[in-house]
C-alpha positions in Angstrom: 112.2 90.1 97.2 115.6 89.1 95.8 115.7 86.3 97.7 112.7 84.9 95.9 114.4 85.7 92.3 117.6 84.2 93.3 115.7 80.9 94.5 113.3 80.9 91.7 116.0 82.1 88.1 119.3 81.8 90.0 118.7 78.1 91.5 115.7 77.3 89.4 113.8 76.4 91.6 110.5 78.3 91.1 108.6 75.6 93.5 110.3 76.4 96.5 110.5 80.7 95.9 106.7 79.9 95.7 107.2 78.4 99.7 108.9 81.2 100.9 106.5 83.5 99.4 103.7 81.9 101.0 105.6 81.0 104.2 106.4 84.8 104.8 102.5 85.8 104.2 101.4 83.5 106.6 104.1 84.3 109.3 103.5 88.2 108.9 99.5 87.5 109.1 99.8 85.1 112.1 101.7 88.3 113.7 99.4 90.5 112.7 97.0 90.1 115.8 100.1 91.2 118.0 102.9 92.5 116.6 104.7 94.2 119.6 104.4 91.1 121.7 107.6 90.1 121.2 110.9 91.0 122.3 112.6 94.4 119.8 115.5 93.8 117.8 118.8 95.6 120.0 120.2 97.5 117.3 122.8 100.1 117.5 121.2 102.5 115.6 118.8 104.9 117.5 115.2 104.2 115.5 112.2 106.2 115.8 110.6 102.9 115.9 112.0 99.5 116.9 112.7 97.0 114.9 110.8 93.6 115.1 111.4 90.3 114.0 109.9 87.3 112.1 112.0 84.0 111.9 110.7 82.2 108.5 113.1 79.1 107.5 116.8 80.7 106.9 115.7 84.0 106.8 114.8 86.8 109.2 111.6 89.5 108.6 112.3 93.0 110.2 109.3 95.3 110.6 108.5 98.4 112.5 105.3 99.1 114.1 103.4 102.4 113.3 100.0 103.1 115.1 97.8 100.0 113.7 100.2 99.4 110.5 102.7 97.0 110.6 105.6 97.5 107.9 108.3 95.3 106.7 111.6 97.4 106.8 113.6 94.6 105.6 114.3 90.3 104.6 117.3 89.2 104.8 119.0 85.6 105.0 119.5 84.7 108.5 123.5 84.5 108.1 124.1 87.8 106.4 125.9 90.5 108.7 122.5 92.1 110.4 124.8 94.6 112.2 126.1 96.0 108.9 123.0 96.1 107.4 120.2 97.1 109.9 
């Protein structure tokens, strides 16, 4: 994730990219038992599957859900332009 090396090289800060590492795992297990439970991202774009999401501090998890496999499609930071780039 980018947004780990940023955290961890860019602001030195190698404790906290840790955090987010382990805050995402646990969020995407803890979802895990029900992943389609919650409401589907509205996108514009026509998907083959819809898009998901996880909040975890400032950023967002986006996963798709594939007969029993749930995949991550993206992470992004909560105020980039999700229109643009979902």
């Amino acid at each position: 994730m980018s947004a780990v090396n940023y955290i961890a090289d860019v602001l030195k800060n190698k404790e906290a990219a840790l955090r987010l590492i382990d805050d995402v795992e646990a969020a995407i297990l803890e979802r895990r038992n029900n992943p389609v439970a919650f409401e589907p991202y509205r996108s514009a774009k026509n998907r083959n599957y819809p898009y998901y999401r996880i909040y975890v501090k400032n950023y967002v998890v986006y996963y798709v859900v594939i007969g029993n496999v749930m995949e991550v499609r993206r992470f992004l930071y909560g105020a980039r332009d999700r229109e643009r780039l979902l």
